[in-house]
N, C-alpha and C positions, 0 to 999 in steps of 0.2 A: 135223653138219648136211650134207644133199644138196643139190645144185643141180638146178634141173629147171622144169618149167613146169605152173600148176595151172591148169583149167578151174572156172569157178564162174559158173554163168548164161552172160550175155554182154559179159561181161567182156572186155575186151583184155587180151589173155598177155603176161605179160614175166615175164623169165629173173628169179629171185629165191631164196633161201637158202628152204628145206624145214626147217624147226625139227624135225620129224619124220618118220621112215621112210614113215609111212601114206600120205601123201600124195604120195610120190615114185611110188606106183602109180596116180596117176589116171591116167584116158586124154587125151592130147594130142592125137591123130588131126585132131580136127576145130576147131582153134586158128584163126582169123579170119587172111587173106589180109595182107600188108602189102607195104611195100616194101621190095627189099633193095638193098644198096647193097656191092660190091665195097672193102674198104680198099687195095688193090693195087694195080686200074686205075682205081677210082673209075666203072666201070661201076653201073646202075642198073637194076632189071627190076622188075615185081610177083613175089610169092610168098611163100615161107615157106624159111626156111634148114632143111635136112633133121635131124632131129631122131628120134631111137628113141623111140618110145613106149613104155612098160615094160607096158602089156598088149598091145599088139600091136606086138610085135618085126619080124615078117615084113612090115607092111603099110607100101609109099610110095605116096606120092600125088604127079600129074603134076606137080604146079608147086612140090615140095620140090627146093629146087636143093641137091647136095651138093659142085657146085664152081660159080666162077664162067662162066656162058658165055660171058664173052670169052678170060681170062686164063691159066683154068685150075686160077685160085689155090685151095685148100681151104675148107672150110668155117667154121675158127677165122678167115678174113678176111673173112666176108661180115655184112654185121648189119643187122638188120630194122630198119626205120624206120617 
């Protein structure tokens, strides 16, 4: 099993076990805004915690935070709410 995140309609994405390979290659790109929340400092922003997309590898988008911007802390302590 893969971990990862599936688009289906308009659905709210959450991180959940992939039974199968196929679907570890959707595209995430365009996953709904939320909030995230720092486990660290307990800081709060809107956005998306920054995440690879497995068809587009190359592409970020402005409001993928891959640290906190307060703390600094990485991205295993930040989590979408």
């Amino acid at each position: 099993m893969e971990s990862g995140y599936i688009i289906r309609g308009n659905e709210r994405i959450t991180a959940k076990e992939i039974p199968n390979s196929d679907a570890a290659s959707e595209c995430i790109c365009y996953r709904p805004h939320s909030n995230i929340i720092c486990n660290g400092c307990g800081f709060w922003t809107k956005g998306r915690v920054r995440y690879c997309c497995p068809q587009h590898p190359k592409i970020v988008f402005l409001h993928d935070h891959a640290q906190c911007p307060r703390c600094r802390s990485y991205d295993f302590m930040l989590t979408e709410i």
